[in-house]
LUMDOKE-792638 format. One record per residue (C-alpha): residue in one letter; y negated, x, z. Coordinates in steps of 0.001 Angstrom, whole numbers, padded with zeros to 6 digits, always signed. Example, Ala and Ser with C-alpha at 12.3 -4.5 7.8 and 13.67 -1.06 7.14 Angstrom:
BEGIN
a+004500+012300+007800s+001060+013670+007140
END
This chain:
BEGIN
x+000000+000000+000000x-003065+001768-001014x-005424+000110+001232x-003064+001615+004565x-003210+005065+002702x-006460+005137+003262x-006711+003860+006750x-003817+006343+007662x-006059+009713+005982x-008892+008136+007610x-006729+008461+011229x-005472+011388+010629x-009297+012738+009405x-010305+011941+013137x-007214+013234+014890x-007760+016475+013137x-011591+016418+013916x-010757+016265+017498x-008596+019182+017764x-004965+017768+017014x-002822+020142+015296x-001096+018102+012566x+001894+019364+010074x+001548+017249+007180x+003464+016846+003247x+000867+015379+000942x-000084+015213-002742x-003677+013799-001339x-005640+017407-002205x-008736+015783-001037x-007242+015202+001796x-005539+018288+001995x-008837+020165+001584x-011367+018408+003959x-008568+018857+006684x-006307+021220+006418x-006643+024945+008158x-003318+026429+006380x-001788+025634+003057x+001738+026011+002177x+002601+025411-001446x+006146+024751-002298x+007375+025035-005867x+011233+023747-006113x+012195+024091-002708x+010626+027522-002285x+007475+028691-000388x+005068+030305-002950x+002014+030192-001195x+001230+030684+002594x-002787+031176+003295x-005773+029859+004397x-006689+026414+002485x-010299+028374+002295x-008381+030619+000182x-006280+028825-001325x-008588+026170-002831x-011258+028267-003047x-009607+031202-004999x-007407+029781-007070x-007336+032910-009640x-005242+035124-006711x-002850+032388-006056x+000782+032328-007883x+001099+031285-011266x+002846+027621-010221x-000198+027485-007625x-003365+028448-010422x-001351+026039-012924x-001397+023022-009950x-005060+023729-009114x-006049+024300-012643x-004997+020112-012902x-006287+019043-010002x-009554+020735-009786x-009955+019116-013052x-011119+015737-011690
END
């Protein structure tokens, strides 16, 4: 239901805001960027990335090639 998707980020936006450490599996990147600390990027099972979300949203040209090709999409729109 996409109306409780967005209630639940909106939750989880204020949990994280007051200090609760979350571990969370998303394909929300907005999401993922405005809350997360730590990325881990998993490409068929396999960790491929493990690093800051600072750095791993903000430079996506030192990330893996599965991670630049992901990014490359979704920091299209």
């Amino acid at each position: 239901d996409p109306e409780m998707v967005g209630e639940v980020l909106d939750v989880m936006v204020q949990l994280a805001k007051e200090g609760m450490t979350m571990m969370c599996v998303t394909h929300e990147m907005g999401f993922a960027r405005k809350v997360s600390h730590r990325v881990i990027f998993m490409d068929q099972g396999r960790i491929v990335e493990d690093c800051p979300s600072a750095d791993f949203f903000g430079k996506p040209e030192e990330r893996s090639e599965r991670a630049k090709y992901f990014l490359g999409k979704i920091l299209q729109h």
